[in-house]
N, CA, C and O atoms as a CHARMM CRD file, in Angstrom:
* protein
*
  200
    1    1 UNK  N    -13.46400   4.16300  30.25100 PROA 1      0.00000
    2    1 UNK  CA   -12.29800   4.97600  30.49800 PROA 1      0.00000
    3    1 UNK  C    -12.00000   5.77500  29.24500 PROA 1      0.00000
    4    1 UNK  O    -11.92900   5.28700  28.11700 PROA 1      0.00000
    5    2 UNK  N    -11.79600   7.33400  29.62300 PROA 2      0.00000
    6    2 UNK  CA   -11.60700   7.96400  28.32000 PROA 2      0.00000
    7    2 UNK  C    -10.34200   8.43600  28.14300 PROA 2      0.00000
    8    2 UNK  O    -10.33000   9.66200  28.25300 PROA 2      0.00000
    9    3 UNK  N     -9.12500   7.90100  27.88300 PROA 3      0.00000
   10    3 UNK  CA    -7.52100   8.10800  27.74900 PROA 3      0.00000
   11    3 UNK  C     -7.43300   9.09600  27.04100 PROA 3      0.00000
   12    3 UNK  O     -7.58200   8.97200  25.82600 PROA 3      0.00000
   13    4 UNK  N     -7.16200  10.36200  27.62900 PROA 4      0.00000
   14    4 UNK  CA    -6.83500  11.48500  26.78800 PROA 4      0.00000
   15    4 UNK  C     -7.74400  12.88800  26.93600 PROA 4      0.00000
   16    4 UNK  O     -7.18300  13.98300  26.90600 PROA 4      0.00000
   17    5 UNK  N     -9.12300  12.77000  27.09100 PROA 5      0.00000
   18    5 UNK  CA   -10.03200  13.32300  26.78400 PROA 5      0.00000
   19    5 UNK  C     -9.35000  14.70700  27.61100 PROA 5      0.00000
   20    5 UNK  O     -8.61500  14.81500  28.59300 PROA 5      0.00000
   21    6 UNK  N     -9.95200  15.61500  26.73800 PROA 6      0.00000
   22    6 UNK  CA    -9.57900  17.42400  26.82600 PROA 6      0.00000
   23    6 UNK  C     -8.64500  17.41700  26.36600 PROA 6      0.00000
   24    6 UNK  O     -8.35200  18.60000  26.19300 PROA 6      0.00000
   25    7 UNK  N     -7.37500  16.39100  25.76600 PROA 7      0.00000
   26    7 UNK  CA    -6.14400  16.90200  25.15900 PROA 7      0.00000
   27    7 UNK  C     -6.23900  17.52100  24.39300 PROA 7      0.00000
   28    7 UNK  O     -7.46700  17.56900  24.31700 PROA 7      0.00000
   29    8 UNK  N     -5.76500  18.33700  23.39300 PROA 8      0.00000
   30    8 UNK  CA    -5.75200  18.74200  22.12600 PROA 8      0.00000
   31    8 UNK  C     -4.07700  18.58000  21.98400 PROA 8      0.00000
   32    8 UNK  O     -3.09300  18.92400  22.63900 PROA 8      0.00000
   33    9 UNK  N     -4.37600  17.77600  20.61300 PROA 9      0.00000
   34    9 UNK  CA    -2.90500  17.35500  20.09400 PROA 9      0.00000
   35    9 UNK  C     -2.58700  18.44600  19.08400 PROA 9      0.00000
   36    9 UNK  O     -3.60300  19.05000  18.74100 PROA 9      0.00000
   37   10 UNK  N     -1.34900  18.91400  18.45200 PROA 10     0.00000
   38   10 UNK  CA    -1.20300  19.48100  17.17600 PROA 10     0.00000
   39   10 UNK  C     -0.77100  18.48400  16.21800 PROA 10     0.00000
   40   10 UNK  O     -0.35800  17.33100  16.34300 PROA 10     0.00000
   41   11 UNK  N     -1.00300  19.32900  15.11800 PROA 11     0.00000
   42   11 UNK  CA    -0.46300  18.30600  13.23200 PROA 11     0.00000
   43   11 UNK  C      0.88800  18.19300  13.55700 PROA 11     0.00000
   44   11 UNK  O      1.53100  18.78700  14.42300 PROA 11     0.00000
   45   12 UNK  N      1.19800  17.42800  12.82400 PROA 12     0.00000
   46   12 UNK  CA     2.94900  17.05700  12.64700 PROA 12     0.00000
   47   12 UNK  C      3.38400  18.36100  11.93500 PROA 12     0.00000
   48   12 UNK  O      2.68800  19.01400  11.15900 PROA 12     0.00000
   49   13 UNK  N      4.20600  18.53600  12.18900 PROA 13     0.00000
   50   13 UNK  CA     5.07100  19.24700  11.25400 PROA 13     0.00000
   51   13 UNK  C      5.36500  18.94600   9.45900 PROA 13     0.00000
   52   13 UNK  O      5.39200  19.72600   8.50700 PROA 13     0.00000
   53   14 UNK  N      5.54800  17.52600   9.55100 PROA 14     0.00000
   54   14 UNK  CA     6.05000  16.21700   8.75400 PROA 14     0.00000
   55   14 UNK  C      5.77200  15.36100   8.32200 PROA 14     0.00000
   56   14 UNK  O      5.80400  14.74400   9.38700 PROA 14     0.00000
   57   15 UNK  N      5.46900  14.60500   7.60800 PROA 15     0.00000
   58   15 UNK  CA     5.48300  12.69700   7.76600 PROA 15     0.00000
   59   15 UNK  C      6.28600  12.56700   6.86400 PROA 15     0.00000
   60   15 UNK  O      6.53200  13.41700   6.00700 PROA 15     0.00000
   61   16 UNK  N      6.83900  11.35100   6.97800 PROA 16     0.00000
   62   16 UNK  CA     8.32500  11.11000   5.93900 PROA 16     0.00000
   63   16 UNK  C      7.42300   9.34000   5.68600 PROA 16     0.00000
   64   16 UNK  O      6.64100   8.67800   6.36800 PROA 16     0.00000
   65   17 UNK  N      7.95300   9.20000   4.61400 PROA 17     0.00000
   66   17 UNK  CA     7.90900   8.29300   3.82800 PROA 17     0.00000
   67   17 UNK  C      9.32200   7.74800   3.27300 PROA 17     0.00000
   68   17 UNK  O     10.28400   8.29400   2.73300 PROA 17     0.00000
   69   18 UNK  N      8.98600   6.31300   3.68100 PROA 18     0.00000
   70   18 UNK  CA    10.21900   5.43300   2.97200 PROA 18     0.00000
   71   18 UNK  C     10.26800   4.46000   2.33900 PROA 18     0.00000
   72   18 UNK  O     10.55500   3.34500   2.77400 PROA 18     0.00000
   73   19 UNK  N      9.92300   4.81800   0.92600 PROA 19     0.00000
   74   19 UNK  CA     9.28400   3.72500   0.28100 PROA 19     0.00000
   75   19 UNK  C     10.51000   3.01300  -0.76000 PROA 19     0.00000
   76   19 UNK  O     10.31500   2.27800  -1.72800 PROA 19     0.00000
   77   20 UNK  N     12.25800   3.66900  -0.01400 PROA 20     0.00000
   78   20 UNK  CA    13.01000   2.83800  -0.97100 PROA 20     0.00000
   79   20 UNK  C     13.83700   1.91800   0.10300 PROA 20     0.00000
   80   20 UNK  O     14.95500   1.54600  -0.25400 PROA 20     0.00000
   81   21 UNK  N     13.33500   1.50300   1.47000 PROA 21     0.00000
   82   21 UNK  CA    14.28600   1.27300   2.48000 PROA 21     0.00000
   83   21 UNK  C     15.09500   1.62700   3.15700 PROA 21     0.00000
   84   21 UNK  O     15.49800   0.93900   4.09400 PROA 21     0.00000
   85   22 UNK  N     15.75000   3.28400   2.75700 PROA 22     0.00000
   86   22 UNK  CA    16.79400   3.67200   3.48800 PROA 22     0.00000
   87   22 UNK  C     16.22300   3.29700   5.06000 PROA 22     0.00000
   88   22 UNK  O     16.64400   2.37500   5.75900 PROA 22     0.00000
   89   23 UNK  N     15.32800   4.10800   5.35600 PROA 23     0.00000
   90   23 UNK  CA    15.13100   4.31900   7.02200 PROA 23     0.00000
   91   23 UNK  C     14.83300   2.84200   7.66400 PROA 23     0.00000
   92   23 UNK  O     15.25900   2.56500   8.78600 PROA 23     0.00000
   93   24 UNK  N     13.92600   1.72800   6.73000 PROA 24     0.00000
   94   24 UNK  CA    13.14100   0.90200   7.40800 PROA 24     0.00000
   95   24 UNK  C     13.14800  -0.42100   6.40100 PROA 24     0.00000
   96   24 UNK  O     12.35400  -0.17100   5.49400 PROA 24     0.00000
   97   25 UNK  N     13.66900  -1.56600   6.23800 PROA 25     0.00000
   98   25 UNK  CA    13.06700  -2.36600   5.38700 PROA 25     0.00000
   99   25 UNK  C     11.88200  -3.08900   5.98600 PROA 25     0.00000
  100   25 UNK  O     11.80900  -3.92100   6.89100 PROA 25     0.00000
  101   26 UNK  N     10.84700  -2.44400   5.10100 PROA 26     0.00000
  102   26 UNK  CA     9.58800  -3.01500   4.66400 PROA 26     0.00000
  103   26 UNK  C      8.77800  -4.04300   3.60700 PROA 26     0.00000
  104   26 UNK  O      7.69800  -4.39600   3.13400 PROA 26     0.00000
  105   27 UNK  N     10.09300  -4.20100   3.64300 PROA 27     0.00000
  106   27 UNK  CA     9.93100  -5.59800   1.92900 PROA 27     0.00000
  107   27 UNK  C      9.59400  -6.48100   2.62900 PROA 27     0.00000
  108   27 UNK  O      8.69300  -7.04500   2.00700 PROA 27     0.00000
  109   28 UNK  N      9.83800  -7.27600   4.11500 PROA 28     0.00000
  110   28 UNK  CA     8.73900  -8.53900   4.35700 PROA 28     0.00000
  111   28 UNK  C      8.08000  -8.04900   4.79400 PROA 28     0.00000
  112   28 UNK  O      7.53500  -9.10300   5.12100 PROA 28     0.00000
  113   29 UNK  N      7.34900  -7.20000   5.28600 PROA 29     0.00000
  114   29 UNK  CA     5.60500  -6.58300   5.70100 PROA 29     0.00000
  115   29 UNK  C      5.11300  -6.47200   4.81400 PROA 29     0.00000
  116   29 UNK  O      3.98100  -6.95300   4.85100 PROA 29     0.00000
  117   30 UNK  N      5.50000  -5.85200   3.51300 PROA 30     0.00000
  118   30 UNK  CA     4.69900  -6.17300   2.68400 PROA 30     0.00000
  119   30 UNK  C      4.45700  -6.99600   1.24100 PROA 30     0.00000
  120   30 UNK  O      3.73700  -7.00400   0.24200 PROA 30     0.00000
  121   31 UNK  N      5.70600  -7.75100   1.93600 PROA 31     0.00000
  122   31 UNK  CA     5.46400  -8.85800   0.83500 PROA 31     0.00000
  123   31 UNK  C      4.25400  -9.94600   1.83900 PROA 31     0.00000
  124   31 UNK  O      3.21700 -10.27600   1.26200 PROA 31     0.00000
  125   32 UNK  N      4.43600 -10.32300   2.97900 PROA 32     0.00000
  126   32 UNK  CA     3.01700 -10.79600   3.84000 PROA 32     0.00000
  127   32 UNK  C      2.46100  -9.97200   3.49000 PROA 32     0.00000
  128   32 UNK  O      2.55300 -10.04300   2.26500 PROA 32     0.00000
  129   33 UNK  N      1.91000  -9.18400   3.72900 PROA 33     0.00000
  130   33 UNK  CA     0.58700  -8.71800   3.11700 PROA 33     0.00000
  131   33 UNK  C     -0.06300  -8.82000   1.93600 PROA 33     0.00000
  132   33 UNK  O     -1.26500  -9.00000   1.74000 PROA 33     0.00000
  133   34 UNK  N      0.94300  -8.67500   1.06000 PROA 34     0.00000
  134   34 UNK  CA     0.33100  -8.98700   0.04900 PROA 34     0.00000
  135   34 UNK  C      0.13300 -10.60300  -0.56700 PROA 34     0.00000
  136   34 UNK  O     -0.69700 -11.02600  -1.37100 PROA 34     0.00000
  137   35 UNK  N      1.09900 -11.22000   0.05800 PROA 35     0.00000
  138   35 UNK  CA     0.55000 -12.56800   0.20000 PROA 35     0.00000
  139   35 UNK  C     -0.75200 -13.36400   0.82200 PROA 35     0.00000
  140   35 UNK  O     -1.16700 -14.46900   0.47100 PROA 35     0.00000
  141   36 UNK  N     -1.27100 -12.51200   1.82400 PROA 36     0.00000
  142   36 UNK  CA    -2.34000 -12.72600   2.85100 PROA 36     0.00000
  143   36 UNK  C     -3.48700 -12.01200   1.46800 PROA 36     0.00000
  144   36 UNK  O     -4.65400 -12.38000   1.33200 PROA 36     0.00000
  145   37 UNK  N     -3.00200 -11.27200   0.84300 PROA 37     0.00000
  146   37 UNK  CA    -4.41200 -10.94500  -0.35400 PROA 37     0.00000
  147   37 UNK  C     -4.24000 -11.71400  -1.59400 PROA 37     0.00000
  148   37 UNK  O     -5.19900 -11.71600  -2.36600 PROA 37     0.00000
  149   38 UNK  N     -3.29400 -12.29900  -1.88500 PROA 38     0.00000
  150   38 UNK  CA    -3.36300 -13.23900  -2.96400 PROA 38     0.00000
  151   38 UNK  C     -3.85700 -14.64600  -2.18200 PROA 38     0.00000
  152   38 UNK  O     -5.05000 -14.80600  -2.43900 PROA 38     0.00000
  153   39 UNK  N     -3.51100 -15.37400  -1.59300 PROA 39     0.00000
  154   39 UNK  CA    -3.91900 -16.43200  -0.69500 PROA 39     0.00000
  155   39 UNK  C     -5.42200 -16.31100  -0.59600 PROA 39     0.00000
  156   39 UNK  O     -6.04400 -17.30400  -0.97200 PROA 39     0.00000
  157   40 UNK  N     -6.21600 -15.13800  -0.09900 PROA 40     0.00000
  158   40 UNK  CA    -7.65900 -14.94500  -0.46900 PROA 40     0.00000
  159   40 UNK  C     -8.10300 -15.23300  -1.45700 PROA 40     0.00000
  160   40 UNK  O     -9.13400 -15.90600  -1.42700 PROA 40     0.00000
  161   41 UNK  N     -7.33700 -14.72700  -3.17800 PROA 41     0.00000
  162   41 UNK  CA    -7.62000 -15.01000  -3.99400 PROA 41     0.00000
  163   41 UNK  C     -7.77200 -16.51300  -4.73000 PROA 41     0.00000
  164   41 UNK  O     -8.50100 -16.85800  -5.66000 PROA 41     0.00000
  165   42 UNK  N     -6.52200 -17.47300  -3.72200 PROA 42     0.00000
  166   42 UNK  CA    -6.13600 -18.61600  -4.53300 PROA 42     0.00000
  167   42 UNK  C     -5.47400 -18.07000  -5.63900 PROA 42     0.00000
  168   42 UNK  O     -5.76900 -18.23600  -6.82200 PROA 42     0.00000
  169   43 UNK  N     -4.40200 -17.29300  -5.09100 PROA 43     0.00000
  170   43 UNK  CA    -3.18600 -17.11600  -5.71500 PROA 43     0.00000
  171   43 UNK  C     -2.00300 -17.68300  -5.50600 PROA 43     0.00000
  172   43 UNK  O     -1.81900 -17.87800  -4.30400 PROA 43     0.00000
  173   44 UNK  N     -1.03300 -18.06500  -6.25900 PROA 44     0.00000
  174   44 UNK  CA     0.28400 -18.32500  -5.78500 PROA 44     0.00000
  175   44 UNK  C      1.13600 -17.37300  -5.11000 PROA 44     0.00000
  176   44 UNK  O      1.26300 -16.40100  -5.85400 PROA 44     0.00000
  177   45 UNK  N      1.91500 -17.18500  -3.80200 PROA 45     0.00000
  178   45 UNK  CA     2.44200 -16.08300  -3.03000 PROA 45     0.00000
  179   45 UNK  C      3.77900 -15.86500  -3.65400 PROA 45     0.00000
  180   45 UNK  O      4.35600 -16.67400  -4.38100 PROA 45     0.00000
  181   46 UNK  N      4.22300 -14.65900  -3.28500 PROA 46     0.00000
  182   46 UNK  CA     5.29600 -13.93000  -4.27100 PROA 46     0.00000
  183   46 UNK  C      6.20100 -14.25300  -3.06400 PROA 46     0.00000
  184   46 UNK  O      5.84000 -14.27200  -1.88700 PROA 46     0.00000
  185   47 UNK  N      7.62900 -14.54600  -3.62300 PROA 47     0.00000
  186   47 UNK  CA     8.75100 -14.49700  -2.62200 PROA 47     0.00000
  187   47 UNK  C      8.95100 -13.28000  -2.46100 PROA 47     0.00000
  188   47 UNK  O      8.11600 -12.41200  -2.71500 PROA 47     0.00000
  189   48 UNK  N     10.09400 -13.08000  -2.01400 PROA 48     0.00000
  190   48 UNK  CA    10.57600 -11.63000  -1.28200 PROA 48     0.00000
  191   48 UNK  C     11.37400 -10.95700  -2.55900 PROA 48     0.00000
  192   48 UNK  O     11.30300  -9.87100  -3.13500 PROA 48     0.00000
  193   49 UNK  N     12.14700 -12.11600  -2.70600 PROA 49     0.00000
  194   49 UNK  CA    13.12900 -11.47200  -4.15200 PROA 49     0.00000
  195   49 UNK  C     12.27000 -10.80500  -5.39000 PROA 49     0.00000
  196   49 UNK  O     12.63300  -9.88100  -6.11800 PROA 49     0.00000
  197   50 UNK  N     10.88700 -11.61700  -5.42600 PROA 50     0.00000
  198   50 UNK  CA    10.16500 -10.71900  -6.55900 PROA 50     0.00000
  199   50 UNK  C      9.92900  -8.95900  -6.36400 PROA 50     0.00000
  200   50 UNK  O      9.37400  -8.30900  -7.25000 PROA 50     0.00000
């Protein structure tokens, strides 16, 4: 099944970035994440507050 095929989409206008929280807190996504790559390492995982 090919979902879409012949569409042609356009570029965004935009992309916004929110890398201080106003729009979205992202501090536990990526504090897991980056726990899930220290844990690989046999690292100790960072709390949230760090």
């Amino acid at each position: 099944m090919n979902v879409g095929a012949g569409r042609r989409f356009r570029s965004p206008k935009a992309i916004l970035f929110d890398l201080d929280g106003t729009l979205v807190d992202s501090a536990p996504d990526i504090t897991a994440a980056v726990n899930e790559l220290l844990a690989g390492r046999d690292l100790p995982p960072l709390r949230l507050e760090q």
